[in-house]
ZAMARGU-562928 format. One record per residue (C-alpha): x, y, z. Coordinates in Angstrom, 1 decimal. Layout:
ATOM      x      y      z
ATOM      X      Y      Z
...
//
This chain:
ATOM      x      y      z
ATOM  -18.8  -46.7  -25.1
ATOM  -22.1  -45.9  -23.4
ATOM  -25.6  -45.3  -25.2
ATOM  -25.7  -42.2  -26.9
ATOM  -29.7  -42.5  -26.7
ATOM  -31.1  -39.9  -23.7
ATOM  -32.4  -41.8  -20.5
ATOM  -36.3  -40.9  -20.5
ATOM  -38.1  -40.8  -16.7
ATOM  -41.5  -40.9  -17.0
ATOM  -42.4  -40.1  -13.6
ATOM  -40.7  -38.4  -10.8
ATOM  -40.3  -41.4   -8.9
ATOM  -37.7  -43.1  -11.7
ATOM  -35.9  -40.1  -11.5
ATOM  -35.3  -40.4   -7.4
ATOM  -34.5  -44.4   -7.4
ATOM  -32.1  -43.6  -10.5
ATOM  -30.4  -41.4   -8.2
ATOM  -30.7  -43.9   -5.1
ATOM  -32.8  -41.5   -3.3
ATOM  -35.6  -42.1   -1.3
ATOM  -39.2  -41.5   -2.8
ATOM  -41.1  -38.2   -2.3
ATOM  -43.5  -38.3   -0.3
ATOM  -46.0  -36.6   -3.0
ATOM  -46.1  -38.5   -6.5
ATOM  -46.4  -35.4   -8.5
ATOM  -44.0  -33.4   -7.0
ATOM  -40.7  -33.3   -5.3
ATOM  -37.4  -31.1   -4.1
ATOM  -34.0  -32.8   -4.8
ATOM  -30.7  -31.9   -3.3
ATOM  -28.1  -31.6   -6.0
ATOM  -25.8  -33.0   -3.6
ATOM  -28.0  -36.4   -3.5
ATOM  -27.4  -36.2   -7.4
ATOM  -25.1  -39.2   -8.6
ATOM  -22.4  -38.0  -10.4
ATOM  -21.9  -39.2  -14.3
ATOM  -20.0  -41.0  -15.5
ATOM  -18.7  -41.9  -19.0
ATOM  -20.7  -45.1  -19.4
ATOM  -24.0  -42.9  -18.6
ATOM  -26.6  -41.4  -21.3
ATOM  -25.4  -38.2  -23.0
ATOM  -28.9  -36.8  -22.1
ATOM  -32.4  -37.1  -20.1
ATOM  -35.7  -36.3  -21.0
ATOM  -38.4  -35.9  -18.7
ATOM  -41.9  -36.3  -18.5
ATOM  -42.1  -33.8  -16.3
ATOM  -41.0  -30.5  -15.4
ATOM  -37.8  -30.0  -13.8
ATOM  -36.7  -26.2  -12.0
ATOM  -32.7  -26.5  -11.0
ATOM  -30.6  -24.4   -9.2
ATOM  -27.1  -25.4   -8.7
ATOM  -24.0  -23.7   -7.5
ATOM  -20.4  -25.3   -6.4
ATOM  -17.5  -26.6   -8.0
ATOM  -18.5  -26.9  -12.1
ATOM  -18.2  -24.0  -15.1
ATOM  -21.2  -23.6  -17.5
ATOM  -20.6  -21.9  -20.7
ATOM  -23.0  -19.0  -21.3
ATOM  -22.8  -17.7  -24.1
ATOM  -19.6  -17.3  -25.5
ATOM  -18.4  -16.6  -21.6
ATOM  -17.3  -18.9  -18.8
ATOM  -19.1  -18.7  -15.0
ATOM  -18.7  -20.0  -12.4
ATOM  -21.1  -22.1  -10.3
ATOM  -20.1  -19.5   -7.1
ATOM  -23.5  -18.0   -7.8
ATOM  -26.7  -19.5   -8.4
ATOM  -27.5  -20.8  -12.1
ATOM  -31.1  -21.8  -12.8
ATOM  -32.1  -23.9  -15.7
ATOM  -35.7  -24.5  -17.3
ATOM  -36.9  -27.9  -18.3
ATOM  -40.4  -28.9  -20.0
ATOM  -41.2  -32.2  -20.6
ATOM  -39.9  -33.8  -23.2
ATOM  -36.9  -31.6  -23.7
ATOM  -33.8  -33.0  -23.7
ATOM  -31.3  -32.5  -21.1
ATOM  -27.7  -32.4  -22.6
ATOM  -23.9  -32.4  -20.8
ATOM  -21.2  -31.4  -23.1
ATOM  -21.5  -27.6  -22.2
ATOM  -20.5  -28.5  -18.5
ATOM  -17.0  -28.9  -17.1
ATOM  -15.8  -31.0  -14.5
ATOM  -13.9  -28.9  -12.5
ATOM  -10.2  -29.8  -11.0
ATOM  -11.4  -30.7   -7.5
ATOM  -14.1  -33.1   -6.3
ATOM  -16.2  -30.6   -4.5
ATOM  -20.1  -31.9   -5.2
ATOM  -22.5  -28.8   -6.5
ATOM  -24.9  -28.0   -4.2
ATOM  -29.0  -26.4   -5.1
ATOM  -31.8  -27.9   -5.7
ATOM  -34.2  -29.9   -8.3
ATOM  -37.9  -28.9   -8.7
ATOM  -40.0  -31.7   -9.9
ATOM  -43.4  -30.8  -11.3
ATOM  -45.4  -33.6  -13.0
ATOM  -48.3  -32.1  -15.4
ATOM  -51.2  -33.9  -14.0
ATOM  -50.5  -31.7  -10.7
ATOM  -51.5  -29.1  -13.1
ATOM  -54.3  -30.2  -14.1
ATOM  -57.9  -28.3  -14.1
ATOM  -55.8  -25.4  -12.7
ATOM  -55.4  -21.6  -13.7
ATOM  -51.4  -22.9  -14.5
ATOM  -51.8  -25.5  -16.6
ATOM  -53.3  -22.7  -18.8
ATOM  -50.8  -20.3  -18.3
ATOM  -47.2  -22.3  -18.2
ATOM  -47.0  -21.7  -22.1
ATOM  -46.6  -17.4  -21.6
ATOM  -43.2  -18.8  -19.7
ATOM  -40.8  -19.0  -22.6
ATOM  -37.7  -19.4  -20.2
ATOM  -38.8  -23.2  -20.3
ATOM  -37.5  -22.9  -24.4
ATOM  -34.4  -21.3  -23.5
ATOM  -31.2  -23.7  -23.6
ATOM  -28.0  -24.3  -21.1
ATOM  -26.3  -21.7  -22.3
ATOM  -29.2  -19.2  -21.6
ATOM  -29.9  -20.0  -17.8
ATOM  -30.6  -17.8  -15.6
ATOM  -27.4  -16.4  -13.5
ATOM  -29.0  -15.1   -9.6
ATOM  -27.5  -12.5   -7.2
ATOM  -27.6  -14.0   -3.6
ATOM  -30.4  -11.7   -2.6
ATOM  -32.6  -13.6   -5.8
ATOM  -31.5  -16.8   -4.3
ATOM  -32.8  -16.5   -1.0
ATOM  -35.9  -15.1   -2.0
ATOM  -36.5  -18.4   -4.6
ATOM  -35.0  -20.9   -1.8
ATOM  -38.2  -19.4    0.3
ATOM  -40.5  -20.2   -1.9
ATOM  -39.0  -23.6   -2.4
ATOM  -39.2  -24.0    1.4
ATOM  -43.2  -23.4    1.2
ATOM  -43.2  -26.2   -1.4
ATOM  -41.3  -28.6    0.7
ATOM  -43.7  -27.6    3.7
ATOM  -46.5  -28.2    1.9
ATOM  -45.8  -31.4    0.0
ATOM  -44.1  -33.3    3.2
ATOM  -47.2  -31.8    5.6
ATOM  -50.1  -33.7    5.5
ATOM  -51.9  -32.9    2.8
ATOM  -55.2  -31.7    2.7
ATOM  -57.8  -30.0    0.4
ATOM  -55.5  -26.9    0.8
ATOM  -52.3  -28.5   -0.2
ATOM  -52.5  -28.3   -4.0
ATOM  -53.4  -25.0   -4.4
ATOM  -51.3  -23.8   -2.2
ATOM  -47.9  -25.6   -3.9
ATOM  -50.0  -23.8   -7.4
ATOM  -49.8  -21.0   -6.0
ATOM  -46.3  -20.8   -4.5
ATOM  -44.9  -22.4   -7.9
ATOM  -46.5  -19.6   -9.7
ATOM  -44.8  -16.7   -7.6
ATOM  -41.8  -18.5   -8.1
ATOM  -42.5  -18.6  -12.4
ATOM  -43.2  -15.3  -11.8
ATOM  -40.0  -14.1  -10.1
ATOM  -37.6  -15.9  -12.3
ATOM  -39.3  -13.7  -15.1
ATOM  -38.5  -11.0  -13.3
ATOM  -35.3  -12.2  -13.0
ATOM  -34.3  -12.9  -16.5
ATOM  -35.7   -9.1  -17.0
ATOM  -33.1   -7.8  -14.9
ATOM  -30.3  -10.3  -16.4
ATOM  -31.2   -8.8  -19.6
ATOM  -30.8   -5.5  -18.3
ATOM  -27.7   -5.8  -16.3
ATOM  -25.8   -7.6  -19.4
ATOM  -26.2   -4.4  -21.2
ATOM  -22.5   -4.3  -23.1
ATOM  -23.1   -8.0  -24.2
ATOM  -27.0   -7.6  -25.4
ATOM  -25.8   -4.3  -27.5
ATOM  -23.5   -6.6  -29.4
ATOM  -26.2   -9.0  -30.3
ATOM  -28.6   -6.4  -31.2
ATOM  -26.3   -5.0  -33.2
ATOM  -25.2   -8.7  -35.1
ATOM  -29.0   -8.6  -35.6
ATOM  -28.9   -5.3  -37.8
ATOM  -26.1   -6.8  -39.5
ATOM  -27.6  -10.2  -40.3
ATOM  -30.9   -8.0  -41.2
ATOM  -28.9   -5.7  -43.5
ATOM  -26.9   -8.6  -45.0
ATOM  -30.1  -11.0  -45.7
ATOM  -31.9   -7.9  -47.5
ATOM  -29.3   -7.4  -49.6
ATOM  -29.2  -11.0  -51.2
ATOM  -30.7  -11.0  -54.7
ATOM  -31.9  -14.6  -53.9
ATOM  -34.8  -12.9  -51.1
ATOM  -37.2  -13.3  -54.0
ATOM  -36.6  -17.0  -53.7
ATOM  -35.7  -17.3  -50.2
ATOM  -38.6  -15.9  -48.8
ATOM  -38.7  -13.1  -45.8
ATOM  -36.1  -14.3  -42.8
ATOM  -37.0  -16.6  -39.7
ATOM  -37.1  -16.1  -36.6
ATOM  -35.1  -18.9  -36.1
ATOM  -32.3  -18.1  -39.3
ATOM  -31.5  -14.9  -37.0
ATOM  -31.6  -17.0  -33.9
ATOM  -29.0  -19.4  -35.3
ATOM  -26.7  -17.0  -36.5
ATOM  -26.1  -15.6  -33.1
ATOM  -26.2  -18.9  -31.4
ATOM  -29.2  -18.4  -29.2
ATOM  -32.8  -19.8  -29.1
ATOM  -35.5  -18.1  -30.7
ATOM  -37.5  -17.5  -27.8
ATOM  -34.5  -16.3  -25.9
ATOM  -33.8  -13.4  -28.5
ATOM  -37.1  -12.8  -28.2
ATOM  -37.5  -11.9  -24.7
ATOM  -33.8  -10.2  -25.0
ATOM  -35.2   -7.6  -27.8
ATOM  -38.3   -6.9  -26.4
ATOM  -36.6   -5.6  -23.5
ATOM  -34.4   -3.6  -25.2
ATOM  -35.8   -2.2  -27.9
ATOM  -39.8   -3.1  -27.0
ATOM  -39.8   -5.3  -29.9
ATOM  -40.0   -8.9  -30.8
ATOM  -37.6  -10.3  -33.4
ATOM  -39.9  -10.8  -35.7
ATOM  -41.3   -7.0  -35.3
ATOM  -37.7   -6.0  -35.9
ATOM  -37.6   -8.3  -38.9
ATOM  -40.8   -6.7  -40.1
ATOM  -39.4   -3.2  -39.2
ATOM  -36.3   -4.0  -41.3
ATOM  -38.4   -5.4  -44.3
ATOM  -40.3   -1.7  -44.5
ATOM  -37.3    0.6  -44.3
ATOM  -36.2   -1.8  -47.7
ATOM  -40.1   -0.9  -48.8
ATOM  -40.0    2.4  -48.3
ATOM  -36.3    3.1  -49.7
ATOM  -37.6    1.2  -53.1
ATOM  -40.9    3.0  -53.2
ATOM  -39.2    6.2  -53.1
ATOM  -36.1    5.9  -55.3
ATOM  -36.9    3.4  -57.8
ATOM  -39.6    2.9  -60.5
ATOM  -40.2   -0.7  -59.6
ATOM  -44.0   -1.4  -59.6
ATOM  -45.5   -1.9  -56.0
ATOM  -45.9   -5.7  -57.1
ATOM  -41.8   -5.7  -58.5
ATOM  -41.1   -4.1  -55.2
ATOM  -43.2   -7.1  -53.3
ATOM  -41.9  -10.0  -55.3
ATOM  -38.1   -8.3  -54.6
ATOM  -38.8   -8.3  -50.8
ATOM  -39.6  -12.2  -50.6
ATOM  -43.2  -11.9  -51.0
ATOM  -45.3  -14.4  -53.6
ATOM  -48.3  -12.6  -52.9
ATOM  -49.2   -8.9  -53.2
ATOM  -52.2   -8.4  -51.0
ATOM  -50.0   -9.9  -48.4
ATOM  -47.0   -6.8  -48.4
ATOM  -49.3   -4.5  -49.3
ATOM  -51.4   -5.6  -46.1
ATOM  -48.3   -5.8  -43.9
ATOM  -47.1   -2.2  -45.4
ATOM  -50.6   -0.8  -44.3
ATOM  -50.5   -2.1  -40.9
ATOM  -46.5   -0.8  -40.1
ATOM  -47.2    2.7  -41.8
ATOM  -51.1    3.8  -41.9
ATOM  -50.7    3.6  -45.5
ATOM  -50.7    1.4  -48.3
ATOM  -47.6    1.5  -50.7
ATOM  -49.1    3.4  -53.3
ATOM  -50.1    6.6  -51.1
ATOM  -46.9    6.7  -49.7
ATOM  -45.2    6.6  -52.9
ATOM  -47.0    9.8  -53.8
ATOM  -46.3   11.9  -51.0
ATOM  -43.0   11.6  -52.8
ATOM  -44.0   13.0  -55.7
//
């Protein structure tokens, strides 16, 4: 049995002579052909953290689970690494024949980052949060447009560099951030049937959470109590909501929380504060606050427009 332990690199240049590659020619960065990628085997690491940040698309002869669904590698799949996050392997299939994956690994160390508009900015990216399972599935047209960009990079990092150079790779490594956002909009958009299920499973979760008499113990829902009831990473169902509805989970969360608010305040005799401590709240200032904010009015005024 091999180390169950992930394999840390610390700098890009591990991660090539791991793979029996030759070094890149710039420390901080580097472009890796997947089919230059040693293949793993069972006595290898069930996982790999980097120190760095690692952009991969890969297409060929593998199936990734996403979701609940099967794909195939036929079109391109990219996947978002930070540093420090671990890289995992049990959602990925060997397939039957031994036809190598092809794409490409984008290597970004940090300190090329540094004292940079980037290095401010990289955090607004929440795709680097998402997991396996949520990667980015590209039409061919999306591919090419990415594997140009990547082509700058290469240009610019094998050239001989110059005062030019790192803004340059900054800059072309931000239009590339910038399309793969634009790209997850549209995946969101064109998995329409699938993303209706989820929001739905989130009304249902919603509906079923409010209904527990234990809320005034348990506190208002997570984020991440939804997000693990559908599988998914916060941050993914995030983004997902937001594009469909305009709202965040937690806005939805909040959303839900006032329609219970509003149904007590107008049906029952509960005291604002009974109504408050029923909802999950310890505190009363802080519903009452929350109330104001969702409805341009405090719980009292609307409870005597009812009357």
């Amino acid at each position: 049995m091999g180390s169950k332990t992930p394999r840390r690199f610390k700098t890009i240049a591990e991660f090539y002579h791991y793979n029996e590659i030759p070094l890149p020619e710039h420390p901080l960065v580097g472009i890796i052909d997947y089919k230059t990628i040693k293949q793993f085997r069972e006595q290898d690491p069930v996982g790999m953290v980097f120190d760095f940040y690692a952009i991969s698309l890969k297409r060929g002869a593998e199936k990734m689970f996403y979701g609940q669904r099967q794909y195939n590698f036929e079109q391109g799949v990219m996947c978002f690494m930070a540093p420090n996050q671990v890289l995992r392997f049990q959602q990925i299939q060997k397939a039957i024949d031994n036809q190598k994956p092809s794409g490409w690994i984008l290597c970004i160390h940090p300190d090329l980052l540094w004292n940079t508009h980037l290095a401010k900015t990289m955090s607004r990216y929440e795709y680097f949060d998402y997991s396996v399972n949520e990667a980015l599935l590209l039409s061919h047209k999306e591919e090419e447009t990415l594997m140009g960009i990547i082509n700058n990079i290469r240009y610019e990092f094998t050239s001989n560099i110059d005062k030019f150079s790192k803004q340059i790779i900054i800059s072309q490594l931000e239009s590339l951030l910038n399309y793969s956002e634009r790209f997850y909009n549209r995946q969101f958009i064109t998995s329409e049937k699938a993303n209706h299920k989820i929001l739905e499973s989130v009304e249902e979760i919603l509906n079923e959470y409010f209904k527990n008499e234990e809320l005034m113990c348990t506190g208002l829902p997570k984020v991440q109590y939804v997000a693990d009831k559908l599988c998914v990473t916060p941050k993914y169902l995030s983004g997902l909501l937001k594009s469909m509805t305009g709202e965040n989970t937690q806005q939805l969360i909040h959303k839900k929380l006032i329609e219970k608010a509003k149904e007590k305040l107008s049906t029952t005799d509960l005291s604002v504060s009974e109504i408050a401590y029923q909802l999950g709240f310890e505190h009363l200032p802080s519903f009452s606050k929350l109330f104001k904010q969702k409805t341009n009015q405090s719980p009292l005024q609307f409870r005597t427009s009812f009357n």
